[in-house]
LONU-787562 format. One line per 2 residues: number of its first residue (from 1); for each residue x, y, z of N, C-alpha, C. Coordinates in steps of 0.2 Angstrom, whole numbers, plus 5000, padded with zeros to 4 digits. Atoms other than C-alpha are relative to their C-alpha. Layout:
% residues N
NUM = X,Y,Z,X,Y,Z,X,Y,Z; ...
//
This chain:
% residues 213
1 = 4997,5006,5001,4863,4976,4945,5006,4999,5006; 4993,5001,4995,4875,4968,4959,5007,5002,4994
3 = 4995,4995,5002,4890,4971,4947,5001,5006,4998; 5002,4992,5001,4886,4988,4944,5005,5003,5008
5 = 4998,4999,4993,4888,4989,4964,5006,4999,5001; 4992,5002,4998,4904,4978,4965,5004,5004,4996
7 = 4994,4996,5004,4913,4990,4951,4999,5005,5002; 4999,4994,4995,4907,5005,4960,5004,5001,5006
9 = 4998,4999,4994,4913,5001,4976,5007,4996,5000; 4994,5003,5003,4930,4991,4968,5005,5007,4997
11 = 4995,4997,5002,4934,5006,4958,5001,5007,5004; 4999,4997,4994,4931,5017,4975,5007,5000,5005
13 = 4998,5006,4997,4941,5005,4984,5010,5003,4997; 4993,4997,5004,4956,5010,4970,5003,5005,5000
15 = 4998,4992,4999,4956,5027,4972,5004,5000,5006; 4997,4999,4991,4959,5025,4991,5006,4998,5003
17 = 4994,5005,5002,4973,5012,4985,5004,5007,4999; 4993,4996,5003,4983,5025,4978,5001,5000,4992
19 = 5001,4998,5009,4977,5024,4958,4999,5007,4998; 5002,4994,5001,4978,5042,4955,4997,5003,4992
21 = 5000,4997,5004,4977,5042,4936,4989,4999,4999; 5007,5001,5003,4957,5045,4930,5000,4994,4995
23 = 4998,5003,5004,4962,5037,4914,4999,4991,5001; 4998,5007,4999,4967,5020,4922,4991,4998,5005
25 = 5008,5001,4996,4949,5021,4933,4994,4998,4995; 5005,5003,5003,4941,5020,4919,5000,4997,4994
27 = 4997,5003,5003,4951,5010,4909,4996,4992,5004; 5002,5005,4996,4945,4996,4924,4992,5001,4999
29 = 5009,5000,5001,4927,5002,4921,4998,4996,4994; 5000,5002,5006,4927,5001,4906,5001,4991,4996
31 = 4995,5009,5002,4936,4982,4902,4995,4994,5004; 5004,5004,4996,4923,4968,4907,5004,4993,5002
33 = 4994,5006,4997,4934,4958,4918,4998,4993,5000; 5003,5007,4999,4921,4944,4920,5002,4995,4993
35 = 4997,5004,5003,4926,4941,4902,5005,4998,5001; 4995,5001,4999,4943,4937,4905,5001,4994,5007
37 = 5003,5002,4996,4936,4923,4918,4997,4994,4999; 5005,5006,5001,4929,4905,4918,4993,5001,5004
39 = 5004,4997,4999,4913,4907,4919,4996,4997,5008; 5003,4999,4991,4911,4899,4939,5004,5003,5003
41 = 4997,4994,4998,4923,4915,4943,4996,5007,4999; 5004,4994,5003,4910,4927,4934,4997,5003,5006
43 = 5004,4998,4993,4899,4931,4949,5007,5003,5003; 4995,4998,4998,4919,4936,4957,5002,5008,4997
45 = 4997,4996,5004,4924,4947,4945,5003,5008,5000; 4997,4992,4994,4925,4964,4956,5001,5000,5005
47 = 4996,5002,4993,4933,4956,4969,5005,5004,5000; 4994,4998,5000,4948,4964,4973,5006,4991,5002
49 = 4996,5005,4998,4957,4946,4972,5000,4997,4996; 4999,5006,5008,4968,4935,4960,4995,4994,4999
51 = 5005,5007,4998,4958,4920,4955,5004,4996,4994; 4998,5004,5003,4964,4906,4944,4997,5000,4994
53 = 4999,5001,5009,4966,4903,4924,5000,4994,4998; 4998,5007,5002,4969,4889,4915,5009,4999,4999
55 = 4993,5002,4998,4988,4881,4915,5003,5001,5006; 4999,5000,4996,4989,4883,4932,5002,5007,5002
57 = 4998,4995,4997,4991,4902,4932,4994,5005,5002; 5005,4996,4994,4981,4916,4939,4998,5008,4997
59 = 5000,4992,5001,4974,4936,4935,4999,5002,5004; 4998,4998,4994,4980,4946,4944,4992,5005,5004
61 = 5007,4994,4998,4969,4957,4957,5001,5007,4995; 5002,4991,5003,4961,4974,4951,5007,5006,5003
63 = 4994,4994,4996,4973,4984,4962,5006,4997,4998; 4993,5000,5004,4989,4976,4954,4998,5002,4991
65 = 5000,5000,5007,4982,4976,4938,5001,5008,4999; 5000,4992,5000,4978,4996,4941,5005,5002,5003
67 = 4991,4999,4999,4995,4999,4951,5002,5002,4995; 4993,5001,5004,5005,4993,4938,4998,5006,4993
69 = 5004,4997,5007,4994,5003,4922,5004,5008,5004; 5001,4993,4998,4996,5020,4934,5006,5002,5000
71 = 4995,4999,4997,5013,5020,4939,5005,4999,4993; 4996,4999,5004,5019,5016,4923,4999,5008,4994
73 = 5000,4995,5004,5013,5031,4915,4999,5002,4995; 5001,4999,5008,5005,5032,4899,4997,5002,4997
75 = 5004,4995,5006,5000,5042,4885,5000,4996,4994; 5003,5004,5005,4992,5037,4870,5006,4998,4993
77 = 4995,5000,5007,5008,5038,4858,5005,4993,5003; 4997,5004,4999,5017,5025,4868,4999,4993,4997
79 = 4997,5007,5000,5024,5007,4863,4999,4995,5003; 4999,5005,4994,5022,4994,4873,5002,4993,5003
81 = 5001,5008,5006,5027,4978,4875,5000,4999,5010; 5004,5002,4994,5018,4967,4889,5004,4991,5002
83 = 4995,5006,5001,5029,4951,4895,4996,4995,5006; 5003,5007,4997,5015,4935,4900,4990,5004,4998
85 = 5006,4999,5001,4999,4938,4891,4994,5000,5007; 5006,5001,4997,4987,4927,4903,4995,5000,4998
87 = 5011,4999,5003,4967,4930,4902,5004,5004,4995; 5003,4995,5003,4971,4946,4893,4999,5004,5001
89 = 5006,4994,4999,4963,4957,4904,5005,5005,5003; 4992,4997,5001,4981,4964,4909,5002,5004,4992
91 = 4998,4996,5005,4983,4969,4891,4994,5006,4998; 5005,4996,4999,4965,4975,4890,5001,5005,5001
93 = 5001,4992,4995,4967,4988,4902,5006,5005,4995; 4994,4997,5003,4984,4992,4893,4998,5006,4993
95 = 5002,4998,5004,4977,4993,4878,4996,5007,4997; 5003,4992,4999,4965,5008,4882,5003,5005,4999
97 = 4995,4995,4996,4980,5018,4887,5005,5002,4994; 4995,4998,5004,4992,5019,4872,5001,4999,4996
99 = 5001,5001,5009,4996,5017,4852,4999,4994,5000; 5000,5007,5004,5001,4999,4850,5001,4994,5007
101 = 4995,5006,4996,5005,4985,4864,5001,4994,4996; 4999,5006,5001,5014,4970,4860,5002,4996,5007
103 = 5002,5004,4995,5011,4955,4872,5003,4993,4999; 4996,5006,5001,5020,4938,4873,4998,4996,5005
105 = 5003,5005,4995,5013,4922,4882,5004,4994,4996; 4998,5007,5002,5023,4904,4883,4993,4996,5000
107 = 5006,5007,5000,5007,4895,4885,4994,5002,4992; 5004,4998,5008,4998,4894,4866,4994,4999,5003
109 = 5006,4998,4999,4982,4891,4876,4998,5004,5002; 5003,4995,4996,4981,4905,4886,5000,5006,4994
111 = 4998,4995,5005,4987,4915,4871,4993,5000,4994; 5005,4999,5004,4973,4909,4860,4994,5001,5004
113 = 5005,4998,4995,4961,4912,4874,4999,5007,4999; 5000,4991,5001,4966,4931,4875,4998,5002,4996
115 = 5002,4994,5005,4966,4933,4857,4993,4998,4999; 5007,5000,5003,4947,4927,4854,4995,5006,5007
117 = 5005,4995,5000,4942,4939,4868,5001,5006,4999; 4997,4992,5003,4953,4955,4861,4995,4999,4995
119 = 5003,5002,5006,4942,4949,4845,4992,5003,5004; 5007,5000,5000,4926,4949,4855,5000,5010,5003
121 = 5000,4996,4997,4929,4966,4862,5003,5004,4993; 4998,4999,5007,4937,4970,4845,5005,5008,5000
123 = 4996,4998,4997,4953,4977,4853,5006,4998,4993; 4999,5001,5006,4962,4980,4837,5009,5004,5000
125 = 4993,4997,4995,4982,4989,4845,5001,4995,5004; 4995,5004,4997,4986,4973,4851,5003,4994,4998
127 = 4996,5005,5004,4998,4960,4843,5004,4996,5006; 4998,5004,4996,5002,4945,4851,5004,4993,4997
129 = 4995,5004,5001,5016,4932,4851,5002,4994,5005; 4997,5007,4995,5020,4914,4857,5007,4999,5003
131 = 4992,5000,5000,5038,4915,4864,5003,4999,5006; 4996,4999,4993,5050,4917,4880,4999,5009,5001
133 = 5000,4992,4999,5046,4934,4886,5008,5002,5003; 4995,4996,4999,5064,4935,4894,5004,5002,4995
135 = 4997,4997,5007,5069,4938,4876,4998,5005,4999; 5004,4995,5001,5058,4951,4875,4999,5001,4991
137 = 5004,5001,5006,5052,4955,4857,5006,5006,4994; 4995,4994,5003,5069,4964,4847,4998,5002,4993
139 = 5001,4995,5007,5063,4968,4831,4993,5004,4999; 5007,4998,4999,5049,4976,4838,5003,5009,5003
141 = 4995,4995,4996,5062,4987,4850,5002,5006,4996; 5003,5002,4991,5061,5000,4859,4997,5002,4999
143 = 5007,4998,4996,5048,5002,4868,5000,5005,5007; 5000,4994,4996,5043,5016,4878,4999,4999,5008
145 = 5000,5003,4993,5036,5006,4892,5000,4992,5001; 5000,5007,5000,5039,4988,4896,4995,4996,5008
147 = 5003,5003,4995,5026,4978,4909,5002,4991,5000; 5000,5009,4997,5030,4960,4919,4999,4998,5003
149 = 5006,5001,4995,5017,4951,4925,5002,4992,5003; 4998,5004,4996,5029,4938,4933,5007,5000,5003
151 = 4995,4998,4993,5042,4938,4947,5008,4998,4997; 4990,5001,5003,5061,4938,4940,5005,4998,5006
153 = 4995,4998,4996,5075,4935,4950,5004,5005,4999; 4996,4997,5003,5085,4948,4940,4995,5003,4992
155 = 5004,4997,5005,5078,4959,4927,5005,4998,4993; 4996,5002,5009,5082,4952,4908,5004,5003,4998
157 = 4996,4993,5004,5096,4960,4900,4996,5001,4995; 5002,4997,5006,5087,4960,4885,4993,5004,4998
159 = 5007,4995,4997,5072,4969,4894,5005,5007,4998; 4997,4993,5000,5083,4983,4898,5001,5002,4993
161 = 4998,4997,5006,5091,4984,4880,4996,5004,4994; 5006,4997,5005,5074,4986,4873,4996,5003,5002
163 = 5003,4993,5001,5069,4999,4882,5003,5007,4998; 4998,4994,5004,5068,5017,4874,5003,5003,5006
165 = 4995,4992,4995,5079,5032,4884,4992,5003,5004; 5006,4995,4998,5066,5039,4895,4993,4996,5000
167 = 5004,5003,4997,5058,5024,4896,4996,4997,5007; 5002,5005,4994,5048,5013,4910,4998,4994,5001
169 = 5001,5007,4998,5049,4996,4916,4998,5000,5007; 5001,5005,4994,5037,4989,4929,5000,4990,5001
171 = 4999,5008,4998,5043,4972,4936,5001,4997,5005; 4997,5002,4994,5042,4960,4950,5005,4997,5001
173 = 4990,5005,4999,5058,4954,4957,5000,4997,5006; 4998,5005,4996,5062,4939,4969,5008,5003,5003
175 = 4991,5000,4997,5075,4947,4982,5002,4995,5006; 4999,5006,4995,5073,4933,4993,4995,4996,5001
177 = 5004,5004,4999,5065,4916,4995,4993,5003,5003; 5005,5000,4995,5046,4920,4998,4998,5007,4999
179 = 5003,4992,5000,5048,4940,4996,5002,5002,4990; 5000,4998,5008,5046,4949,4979,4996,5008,5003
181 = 4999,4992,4999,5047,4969,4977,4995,5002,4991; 5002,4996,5007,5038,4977,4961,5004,5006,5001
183 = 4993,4995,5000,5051,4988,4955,5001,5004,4994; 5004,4995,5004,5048,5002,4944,5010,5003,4998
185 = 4995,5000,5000,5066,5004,4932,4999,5006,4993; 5001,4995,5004,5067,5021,4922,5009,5003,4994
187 = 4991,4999,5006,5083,5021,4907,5000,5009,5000; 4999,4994,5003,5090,5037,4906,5007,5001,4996
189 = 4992,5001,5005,5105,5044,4897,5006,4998,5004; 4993,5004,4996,5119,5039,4912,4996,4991,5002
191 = 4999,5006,4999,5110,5022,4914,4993,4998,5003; 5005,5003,5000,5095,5014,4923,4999,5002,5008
193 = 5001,4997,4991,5087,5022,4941,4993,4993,4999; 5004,5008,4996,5078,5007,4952,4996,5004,5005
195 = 5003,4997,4995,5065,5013,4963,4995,4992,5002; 5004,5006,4998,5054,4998,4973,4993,5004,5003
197 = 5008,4998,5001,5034,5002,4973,5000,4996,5005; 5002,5001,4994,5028,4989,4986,5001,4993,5000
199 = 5001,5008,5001,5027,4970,4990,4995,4997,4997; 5005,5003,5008,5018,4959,4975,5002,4992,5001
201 = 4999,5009,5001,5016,4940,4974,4995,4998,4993; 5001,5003,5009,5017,4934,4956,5001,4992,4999
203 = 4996,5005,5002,5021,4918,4947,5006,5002,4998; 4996,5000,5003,5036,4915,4943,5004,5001,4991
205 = 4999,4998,5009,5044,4923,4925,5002,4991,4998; 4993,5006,5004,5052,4904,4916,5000,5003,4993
207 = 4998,5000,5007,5060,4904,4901,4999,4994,4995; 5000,5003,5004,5058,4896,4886,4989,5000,4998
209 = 5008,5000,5001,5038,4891,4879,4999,4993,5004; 5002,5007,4998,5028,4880,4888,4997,4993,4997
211 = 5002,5007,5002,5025,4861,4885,4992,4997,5002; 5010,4999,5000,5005,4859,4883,5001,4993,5000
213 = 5005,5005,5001,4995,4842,4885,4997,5000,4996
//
């Protein structure tokens, strides 16, 4: 089958990227992206490129989406909490990787989208919420590692607060008009170490939930 082919030589392709964990390789194998996809995207679906969703946003490519899983480092006892649902296919991968993720989406379409194909794939470690993701989720707090799959200017305080000691937060950050850094924040006991992963082009984090048609 062609996608047999296109996920052989995508998750080749990721290797070569700099996904070192097995884990995450075959967490992308595994996960049927094309669900996560309108279905005249299907045929795409092991492209290495974002394609468009419904409400005007986007899933990311494979190589951000695996990036971000690799780099944050998980084992199966972790926490998670995921800030902009999307398709789904973001939590997906996650979801393979660790005890519980909770996942938060301002648009209640995209979030009822998700949860019918976490149902179809019967992905049952993941709890999801309509809300402001830059509130992050406090009676949920903390969490072990924190993922966000939209551009901040400035990281949440209330991200920071709910992550555990020994935590990790990967997040994109807007440090000037046009440029955005993925930026990998590790809490320790004197306070919080910044390291920048690579140049990312995301949407934009907003606050509050969105207003639907």
């Amino acid at each position: 089958m062609i996608d047999d082919h296109r996920k052989i030589k995508l998750l080749m392709a990721l290797r070569n990227q700099g996904v070192r964990d097995q884990r995450v390789l075959e967490a992308i194998e595994t996960v049927p992206r094309e669900l996560f996809l309108e279905e005249i995207f299907a045929g795409r679906a092991y492209d290495d490129n974002a394609l468009p969703i419904s409400c005007g946003q986007t899933i990311s490519q494979p190589f951000i989406v695996a990036f971000m899983t690799d780099r944050l480092k998980l084992d199966k006892r972790h926490k998670v909490l995921e800030i902009g649902t999307g398709s789904g296919y973001q939590t997906a991968i996650l979801s393979q990787l660790c005890r519980r993720i909770y996942t938060i989406e301002r648009y209640r379409t995209l979030a009822a989208q998700a949860g019918e194909r976490f149902k179809t794939l019967q992905l049952t470690n993941i709890t999801q919420m309509v809300g402001d993701g830059a509130k992050g989720w406090p009676n949920q707090a903390p969490f072990d590692r924190i993922i966000v799959t939209a551009a901040a200017t400035e990281i949440p305080p209330p991200l920071l607060e709910q992550l555990a000691e020994g935590g990790i937060m990967i997040i994109p950050l807007e440090s000037a008009p046009g440029k955005q850094d993925l930026v990998r924040v590790t809490r320790t006991g004197a306070g919080y170490d910044r390291e920048s992963l690579l140049p990312v082009r995301f949407v934009p984090l907003v606050e509050g939930v969105a207003k639907e048609i």
